[in-house]
C-alpha positions in Angstrom: 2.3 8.9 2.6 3.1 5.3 1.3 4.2 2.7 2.9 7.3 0.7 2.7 7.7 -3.0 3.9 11.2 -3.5 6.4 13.6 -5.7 6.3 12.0 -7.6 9.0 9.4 -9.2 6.1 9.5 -12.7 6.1 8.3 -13.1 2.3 4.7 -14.8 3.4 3.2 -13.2 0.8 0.2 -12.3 3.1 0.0 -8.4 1.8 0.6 -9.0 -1.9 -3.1 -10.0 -2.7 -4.6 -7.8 -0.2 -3.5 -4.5 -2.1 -6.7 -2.7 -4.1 -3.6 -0.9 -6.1 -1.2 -4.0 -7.5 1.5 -1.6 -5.1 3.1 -5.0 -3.6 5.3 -7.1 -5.4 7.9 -9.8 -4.7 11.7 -8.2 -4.8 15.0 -10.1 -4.2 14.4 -10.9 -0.8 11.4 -9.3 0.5 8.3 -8.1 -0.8 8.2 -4.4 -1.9 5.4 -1.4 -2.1 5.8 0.8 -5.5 5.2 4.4 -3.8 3.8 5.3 -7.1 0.8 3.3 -6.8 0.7 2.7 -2.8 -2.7 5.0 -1.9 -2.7 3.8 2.1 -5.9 2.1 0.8 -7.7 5.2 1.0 -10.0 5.4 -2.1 -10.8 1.6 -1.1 -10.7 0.5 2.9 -10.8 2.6 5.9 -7.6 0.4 6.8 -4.0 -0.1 5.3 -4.9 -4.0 4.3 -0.5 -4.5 4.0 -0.3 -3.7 7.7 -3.4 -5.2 9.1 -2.3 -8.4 7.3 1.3 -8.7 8.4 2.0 -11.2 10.8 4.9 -9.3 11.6 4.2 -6.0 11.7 6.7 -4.5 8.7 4.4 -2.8 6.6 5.2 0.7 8.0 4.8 4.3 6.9 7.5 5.7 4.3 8.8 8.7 5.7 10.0 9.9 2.3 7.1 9.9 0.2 4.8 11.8 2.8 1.2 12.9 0.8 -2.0 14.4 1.6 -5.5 12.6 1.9 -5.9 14.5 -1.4 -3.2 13.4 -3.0 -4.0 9.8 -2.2 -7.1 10.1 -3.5 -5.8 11.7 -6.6 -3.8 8.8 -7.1 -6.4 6.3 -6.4 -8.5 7.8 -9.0 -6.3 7.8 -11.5 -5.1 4.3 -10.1 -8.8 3.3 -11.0 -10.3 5.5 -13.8 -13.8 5.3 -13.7 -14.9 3.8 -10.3 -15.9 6.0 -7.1 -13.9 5.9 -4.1 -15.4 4.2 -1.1 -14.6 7.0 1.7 
């Protein structure tokens, strides 16, 4: 499943650098998480690095784009052709 950010983000910018994918960017008036390239950081930390970072706690799971472990990985790997996932 991805994750989404809330509208409680305050737009530090904490959780766009820490993303292995590029999934966080900065939207109108909070930052955003791409589903289509948002893994949960599996393929590259054991932790989601958005919501370990967030000083307030809105980098949450996205109900509406629930996916397997496989699937992450799948995406992850095509995410970053080439490399081997760190499980």
């Amino acid at each position: 499943m991805a994750f989404k950010i809330t509208d409680e983000c305050i737009s530090c910018g904490a959780c766009e650098p820490e993303c292995p994918n590029a999934a966080i960017t900065e939207g109108e008036n909070i930052y955003v998480i791409d589903p289509t390239k948002c893994t949960e950081c599996v393929g590259s930390f054991a932790t989601k690095q958005c919501a370990e970072i967030c000083p307030v706690d809105c980098c949450v799971p996205d109900e509406a784009h629930v996916e397997s472990r496989e699937a992450l990985l799948a995406k992850w790997r095509t995410l970053h052709p080439g490399k081997e996932p760190k499980l």
